[in-house]
N, CA, C and O of each residue as an XYZ file, in Angstrom:
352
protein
N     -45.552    -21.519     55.401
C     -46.671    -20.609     55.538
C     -46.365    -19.382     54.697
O     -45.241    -19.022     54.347
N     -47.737    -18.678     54.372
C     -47.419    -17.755     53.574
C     -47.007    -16.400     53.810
O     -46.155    -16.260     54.688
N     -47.400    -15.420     53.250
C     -47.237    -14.051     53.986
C     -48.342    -13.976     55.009
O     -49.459    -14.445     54.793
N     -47.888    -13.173     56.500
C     -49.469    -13.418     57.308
C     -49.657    -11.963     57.383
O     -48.817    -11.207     57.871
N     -50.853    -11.566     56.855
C     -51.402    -10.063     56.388
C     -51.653     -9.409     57.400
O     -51.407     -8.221     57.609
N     -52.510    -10.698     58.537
C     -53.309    -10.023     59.839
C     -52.437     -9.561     60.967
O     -52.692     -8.687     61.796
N     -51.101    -10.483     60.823
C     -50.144    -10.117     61.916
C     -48.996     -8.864     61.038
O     -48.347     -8.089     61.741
N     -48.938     -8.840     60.294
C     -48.687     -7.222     59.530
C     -49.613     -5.669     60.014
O     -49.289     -4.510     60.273
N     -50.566     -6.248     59.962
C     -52.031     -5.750     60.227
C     -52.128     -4.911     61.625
O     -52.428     -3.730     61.803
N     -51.735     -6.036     62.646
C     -52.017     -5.879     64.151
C     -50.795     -5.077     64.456
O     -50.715     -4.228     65.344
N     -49.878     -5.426     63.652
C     -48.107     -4.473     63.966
C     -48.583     -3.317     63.763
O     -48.952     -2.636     64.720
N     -48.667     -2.878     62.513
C     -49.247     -1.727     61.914
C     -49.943     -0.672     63.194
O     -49.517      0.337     63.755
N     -51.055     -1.374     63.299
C     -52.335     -0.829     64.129
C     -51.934     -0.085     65.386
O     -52.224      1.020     65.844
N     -50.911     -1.413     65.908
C     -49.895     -0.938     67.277
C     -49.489      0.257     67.732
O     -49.647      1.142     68.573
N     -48.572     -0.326     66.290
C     -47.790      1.177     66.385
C     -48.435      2.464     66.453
O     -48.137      3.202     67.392
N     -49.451      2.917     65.416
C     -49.934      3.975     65.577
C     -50.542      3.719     66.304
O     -51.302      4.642     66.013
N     -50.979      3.311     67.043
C     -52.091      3.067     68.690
C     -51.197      4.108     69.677
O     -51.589      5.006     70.423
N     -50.069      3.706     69.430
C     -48.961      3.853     70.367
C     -48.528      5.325     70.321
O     -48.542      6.087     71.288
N     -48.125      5.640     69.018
C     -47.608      6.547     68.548
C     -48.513      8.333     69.409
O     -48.210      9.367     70.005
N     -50.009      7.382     68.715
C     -51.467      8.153     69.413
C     -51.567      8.214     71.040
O     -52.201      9.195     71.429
N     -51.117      7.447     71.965
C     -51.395      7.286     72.949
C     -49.941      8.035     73.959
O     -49.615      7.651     75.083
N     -49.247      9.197     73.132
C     -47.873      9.910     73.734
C     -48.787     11.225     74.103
O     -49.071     12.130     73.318
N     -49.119     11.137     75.266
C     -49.512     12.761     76.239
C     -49.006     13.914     75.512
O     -48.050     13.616     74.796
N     -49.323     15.053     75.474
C     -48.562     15.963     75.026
C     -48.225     16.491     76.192
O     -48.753     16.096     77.232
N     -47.115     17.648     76.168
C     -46.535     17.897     76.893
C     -47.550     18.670     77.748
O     -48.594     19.129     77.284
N     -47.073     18.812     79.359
C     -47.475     20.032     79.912
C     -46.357     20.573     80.730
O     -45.337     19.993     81.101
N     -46.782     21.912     80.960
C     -46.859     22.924     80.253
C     -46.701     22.915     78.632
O     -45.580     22.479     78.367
N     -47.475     23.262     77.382
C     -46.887     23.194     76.031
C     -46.092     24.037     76.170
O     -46.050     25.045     76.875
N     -45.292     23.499     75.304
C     -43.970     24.639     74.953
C     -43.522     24.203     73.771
O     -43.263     23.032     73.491
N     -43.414     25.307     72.951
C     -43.317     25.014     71.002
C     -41.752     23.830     70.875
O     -41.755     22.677     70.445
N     -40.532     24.648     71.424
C     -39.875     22.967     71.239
C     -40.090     22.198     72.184
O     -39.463     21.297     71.628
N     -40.493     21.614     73.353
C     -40.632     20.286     73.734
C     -41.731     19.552     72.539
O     -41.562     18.476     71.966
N     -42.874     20.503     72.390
C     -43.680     20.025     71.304
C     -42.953     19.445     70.258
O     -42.752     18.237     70.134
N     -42.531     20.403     69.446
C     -41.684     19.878     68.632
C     -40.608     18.590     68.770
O     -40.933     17.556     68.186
N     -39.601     18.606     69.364
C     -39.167     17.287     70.025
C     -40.077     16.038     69.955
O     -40.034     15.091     69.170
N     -41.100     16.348     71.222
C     -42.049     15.362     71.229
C     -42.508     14.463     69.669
O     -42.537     13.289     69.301
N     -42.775     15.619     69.167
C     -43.587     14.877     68.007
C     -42.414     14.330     66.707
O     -42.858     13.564     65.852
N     -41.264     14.673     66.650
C     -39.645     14.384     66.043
C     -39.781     12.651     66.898
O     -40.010     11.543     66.414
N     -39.595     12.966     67.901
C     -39.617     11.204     68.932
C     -40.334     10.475     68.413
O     -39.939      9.476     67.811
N     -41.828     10.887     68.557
C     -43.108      9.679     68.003
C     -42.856      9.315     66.653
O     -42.805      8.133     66.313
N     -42.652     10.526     65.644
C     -42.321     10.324     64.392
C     -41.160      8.771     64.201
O     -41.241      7.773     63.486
N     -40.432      9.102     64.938
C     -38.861      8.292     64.855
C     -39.109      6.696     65.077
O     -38.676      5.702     64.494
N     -40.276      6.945     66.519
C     -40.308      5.479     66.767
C     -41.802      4.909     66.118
O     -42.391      3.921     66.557
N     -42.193      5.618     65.165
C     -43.090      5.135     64.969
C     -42.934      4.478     63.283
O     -43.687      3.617     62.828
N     -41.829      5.086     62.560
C     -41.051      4.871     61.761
C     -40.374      3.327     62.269
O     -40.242      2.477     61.388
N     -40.103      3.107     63.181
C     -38.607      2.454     63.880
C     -39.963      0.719     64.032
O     -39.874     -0.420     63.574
N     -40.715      1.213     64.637
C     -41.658      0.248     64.737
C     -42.768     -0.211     63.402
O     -43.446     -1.239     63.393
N     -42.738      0.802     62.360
C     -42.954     -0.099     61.376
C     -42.111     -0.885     60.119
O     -42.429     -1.625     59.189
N     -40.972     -0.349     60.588
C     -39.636     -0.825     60.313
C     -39.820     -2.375     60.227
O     -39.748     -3.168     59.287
N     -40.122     -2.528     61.752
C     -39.757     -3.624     62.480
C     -40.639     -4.499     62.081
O     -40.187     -5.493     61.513
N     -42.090     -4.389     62.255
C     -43.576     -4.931     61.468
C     -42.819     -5.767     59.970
O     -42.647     -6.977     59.824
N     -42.515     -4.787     59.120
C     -42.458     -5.121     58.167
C     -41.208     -6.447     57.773
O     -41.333     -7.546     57.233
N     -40.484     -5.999     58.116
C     -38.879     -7.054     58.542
C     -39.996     -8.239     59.150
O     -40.336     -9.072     58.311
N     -40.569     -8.377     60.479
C     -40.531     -9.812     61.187
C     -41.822    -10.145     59.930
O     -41.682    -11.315     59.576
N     -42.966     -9.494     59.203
C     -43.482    -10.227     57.798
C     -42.781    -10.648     56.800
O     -42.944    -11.778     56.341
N     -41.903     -9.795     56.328
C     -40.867    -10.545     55.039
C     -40.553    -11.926     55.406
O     -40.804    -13.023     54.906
N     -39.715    -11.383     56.783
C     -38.601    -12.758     57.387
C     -39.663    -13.622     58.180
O     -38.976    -14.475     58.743
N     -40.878    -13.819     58.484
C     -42.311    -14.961     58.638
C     -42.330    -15.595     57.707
O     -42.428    -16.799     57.943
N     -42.252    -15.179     56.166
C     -42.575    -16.406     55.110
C     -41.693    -17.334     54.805
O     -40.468    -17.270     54.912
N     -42.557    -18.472     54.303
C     -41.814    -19.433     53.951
C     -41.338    -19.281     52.740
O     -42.111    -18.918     51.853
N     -39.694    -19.576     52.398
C     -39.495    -19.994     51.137
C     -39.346    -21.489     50.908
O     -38.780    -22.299     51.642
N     -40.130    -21.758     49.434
C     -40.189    -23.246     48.971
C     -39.610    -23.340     47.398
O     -39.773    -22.227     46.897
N     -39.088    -24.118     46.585
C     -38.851    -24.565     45.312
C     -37.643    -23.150     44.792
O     -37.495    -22.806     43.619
N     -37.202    -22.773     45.508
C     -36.294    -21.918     44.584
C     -34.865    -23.012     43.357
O     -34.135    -23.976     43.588
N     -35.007    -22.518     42.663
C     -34.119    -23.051     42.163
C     -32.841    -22.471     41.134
O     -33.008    -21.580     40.301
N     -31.689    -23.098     41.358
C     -30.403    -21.913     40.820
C     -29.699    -22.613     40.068
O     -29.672    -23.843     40.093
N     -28.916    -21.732     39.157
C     -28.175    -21.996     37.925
C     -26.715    -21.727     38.698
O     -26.795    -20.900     39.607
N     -25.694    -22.175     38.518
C     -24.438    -22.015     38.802
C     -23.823    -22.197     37.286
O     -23.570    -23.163     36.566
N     -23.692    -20.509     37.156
C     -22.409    -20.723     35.512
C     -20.385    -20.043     35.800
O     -19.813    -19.168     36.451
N     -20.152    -20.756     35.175
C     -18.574    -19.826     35.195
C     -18.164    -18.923     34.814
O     -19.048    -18.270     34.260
N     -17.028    -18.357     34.783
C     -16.736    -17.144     34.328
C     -17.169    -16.818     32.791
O     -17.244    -15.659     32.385
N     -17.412    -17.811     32.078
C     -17.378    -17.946     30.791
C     -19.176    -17.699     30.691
O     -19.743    -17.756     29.599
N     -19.708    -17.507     31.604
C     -21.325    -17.563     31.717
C     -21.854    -18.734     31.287
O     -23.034    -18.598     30.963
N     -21.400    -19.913     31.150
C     -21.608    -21.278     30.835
C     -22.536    -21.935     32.165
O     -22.155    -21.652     33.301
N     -23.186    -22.404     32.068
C     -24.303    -23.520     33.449
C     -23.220    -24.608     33.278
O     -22.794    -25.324     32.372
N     -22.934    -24.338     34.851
C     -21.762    -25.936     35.039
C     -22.592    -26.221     35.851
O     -21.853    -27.010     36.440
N     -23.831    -26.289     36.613
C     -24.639    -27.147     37.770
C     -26.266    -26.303     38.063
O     -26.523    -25.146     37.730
N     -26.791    -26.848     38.461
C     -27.986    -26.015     39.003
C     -28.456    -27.194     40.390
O     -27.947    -28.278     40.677
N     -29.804    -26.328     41.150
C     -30.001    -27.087     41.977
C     -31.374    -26.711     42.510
O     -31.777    -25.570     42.287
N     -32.123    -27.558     43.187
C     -33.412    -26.820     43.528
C     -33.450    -26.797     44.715
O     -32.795    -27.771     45.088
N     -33.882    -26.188     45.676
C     -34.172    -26.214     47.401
C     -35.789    -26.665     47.246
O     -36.666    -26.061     46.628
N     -35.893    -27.838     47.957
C     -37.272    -28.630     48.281
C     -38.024    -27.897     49.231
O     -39.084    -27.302     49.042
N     -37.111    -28.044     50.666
C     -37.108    -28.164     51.970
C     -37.546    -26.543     52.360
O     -36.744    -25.648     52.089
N     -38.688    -26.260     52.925
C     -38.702    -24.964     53.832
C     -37.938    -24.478     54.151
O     -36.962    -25.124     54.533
N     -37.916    -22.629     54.198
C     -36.293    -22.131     54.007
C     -36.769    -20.551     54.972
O     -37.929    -20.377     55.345
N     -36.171    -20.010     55.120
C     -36.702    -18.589     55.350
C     -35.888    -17.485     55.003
O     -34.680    -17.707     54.928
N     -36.270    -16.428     54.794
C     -35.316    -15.037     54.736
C     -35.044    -14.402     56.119
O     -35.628    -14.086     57.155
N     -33.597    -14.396     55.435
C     -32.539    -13.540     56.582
C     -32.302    -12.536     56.400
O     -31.572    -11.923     57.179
């Protein structure tokens, strides 16, 4: 399967759903404020972090194929991967 855009999409959306949905403080007070909004920042960073990583590592890899040369930069072998693969 390929890259999936919509589940990138829905991560995305989440997060700032989320990010949006942190009460502000009461009583305000300039640093808890501050704090507060350092936190959301962090995990909202942290969670599209994460979005993006489980899309990369969702796709399939197919047909890669590699050269193996020696020290001499010479091709002593190559090889192709057929078989569905994924990133780690």
């Amino acid at each position: 399967m390929g890259l999936n855009n919509a589940t990138l999409r829905d991560a995305i959306k989440a997060a700032f759903k989320k990010a949006k949905e942190v009460p502000p403080p009461d009583p305000p007070d300039e640093e808890v404020i501050n704090q507060l909004q350092e936190q959301i920042l962090t995990d909202l960073a942290q969670d599209l972090a994460n979005a993006l990583e489980a899309f990369v590592k969702g796709a399939d890899v197919v047909g890669v194929t590699v050269e193996v040369k020696n020290n001499a930069n010479v091709v002593i072998g190559s090889g192709t991967q057929n078989n569905v693969g994924k990133v780690q």
